[in-house]
C-alpha positions, 0 to 999 in steps of 0.5 A, a space after each residue: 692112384 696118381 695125381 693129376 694137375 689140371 690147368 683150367 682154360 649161416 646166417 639168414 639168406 636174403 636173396 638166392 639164385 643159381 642156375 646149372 647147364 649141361 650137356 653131353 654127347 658122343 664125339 667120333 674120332 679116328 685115327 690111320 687105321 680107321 679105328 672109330 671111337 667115340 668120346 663123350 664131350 660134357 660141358 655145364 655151367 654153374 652161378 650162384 648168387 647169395 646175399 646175407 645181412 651185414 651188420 656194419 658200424 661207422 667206426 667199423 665198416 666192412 671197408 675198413 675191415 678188407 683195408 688189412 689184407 692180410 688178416 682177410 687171408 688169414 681169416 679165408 685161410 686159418 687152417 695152415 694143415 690144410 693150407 700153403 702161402 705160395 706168393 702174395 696172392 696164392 695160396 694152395 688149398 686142400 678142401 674137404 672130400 668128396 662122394 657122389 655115387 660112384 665118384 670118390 674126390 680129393 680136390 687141391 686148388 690153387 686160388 689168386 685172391 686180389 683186391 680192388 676198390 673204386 670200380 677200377 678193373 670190376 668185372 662187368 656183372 658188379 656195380 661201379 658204386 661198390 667201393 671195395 671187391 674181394 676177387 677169387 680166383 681158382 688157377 690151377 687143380 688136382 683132382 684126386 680120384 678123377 683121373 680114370 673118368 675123364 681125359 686130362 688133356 681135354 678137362 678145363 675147370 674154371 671157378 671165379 668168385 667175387 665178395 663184396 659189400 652192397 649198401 642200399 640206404 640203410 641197410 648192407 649185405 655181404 654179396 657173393 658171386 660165384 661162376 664155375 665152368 667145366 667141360 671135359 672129355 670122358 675116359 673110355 674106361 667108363 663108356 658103358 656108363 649112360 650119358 645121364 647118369 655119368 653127367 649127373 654124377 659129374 654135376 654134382 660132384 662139382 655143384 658140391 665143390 663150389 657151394 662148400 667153397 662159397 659157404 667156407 670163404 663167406 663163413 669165415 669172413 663174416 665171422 672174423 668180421 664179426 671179431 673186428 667189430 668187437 675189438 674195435 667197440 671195445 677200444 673206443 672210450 665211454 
């Protein structure tokens, strides 16, 4: 099946909340020969908000863990069959595949990551004390297995994420937002399929994606963290 690249528009939880809109209905369209058809227009949103326990120490806070950026990226990105270094920034990303009812997927993603510090350009949702930021930022898929159900040309996905260290007193979190919004144009070639069910399948598909991506990047975050610790408790004298 041909390819398609779509240019979008562990440990304990402490806190957790999601929230999942959708809609879908039919779209009338003719052309010169009033010839009517009838699309089907789907939109959702999906946000979801984790925070985990971090476990700092002063000689070795997660500030000074996100100061070396590129052991950050080789600990988002350690699978180099699965991955490709595209600039500074960007990587490209082959990610797990996926199955859901009748949906078969193989999604590769284009993803920005950058840094910021001292609440200079945060997003608005992120507070101005938090000294350091982890943005990701998903530019541009292939969606393998996705083409005959939906119109490429009315297909717009966009994924961003923010990490970042929340301290209250004595205590720290690893906090990660993540937002994903789609809204797309479904192929003729599945009009027959009721709108329900064509949308659950569609939201589920891309609930799934987003949640192992925000279990990936915070896993192997934490972990790596967890490893820089260590080092640094090892190398200071008794």
């Amino acid at each position: 099946m041909a390819s398609i690249f779509i240019v979008p528009s562990q440990p304990q939880l402490l806190m957790k909340n999601h929230r999942l809109h959708g809609n879908c209905h039919t779209k009338s369209a003719s052309n010169s020969s009033l010839v009517i058809k009838c699309q089907k227009l789907c939109s959702f949103s999906y946000r979801k908000t984790v925070n985990v326990p971090l476990q700092e120490l002063p000689e070795a806070s997660f500030d000074h863990y996100m100061d070396d950026k590129n052991r950050v990226f080789k600990a988002v990105f350690p699978d180099k069959r699965s991955t490709k270094q595209l600039n500074e920034e960007e990587w490209r990303i082959k990610m797990p595949p996926i199955q859901c009812l009748f949906l078969n997927v193989n999604p590769t993603a284009d993803v920005r990551l950058t840094f910021k510090s001292n609440g200079e350009d945060y997003p608005p949702n992120i507070p101005r004390h938090v000294t350091k930021i982890l943005e990701l930022h998903f530019l541009r898929w292939e969606m393998q297995g996705m083409n005959k159900y939906m119109d490429p040309y009315h297909f717009t996905l966009d994924v961003r994420g923010t990490l970042y260290p929340l301290r209250r007193g004595e205590h720290s979190w690893l906090s990660n937002e993540m937002e994903m919004k789609v809204s797309f144009i479904a192929s003729p070639a599945i009009a027959l399929i009721p709108d329900t069910v064509m949308q659950e399948a569609m939201q589920l598909v891309f609930k799934r994606m987003m949640d192992e991506m925000k279990e990936d990047f915070h896993g192997k975050l934490l972990a790596d963290y967890g490893r820089f610790k260590r080092n640094k408790t090892k190398k200071i004298p008794i």
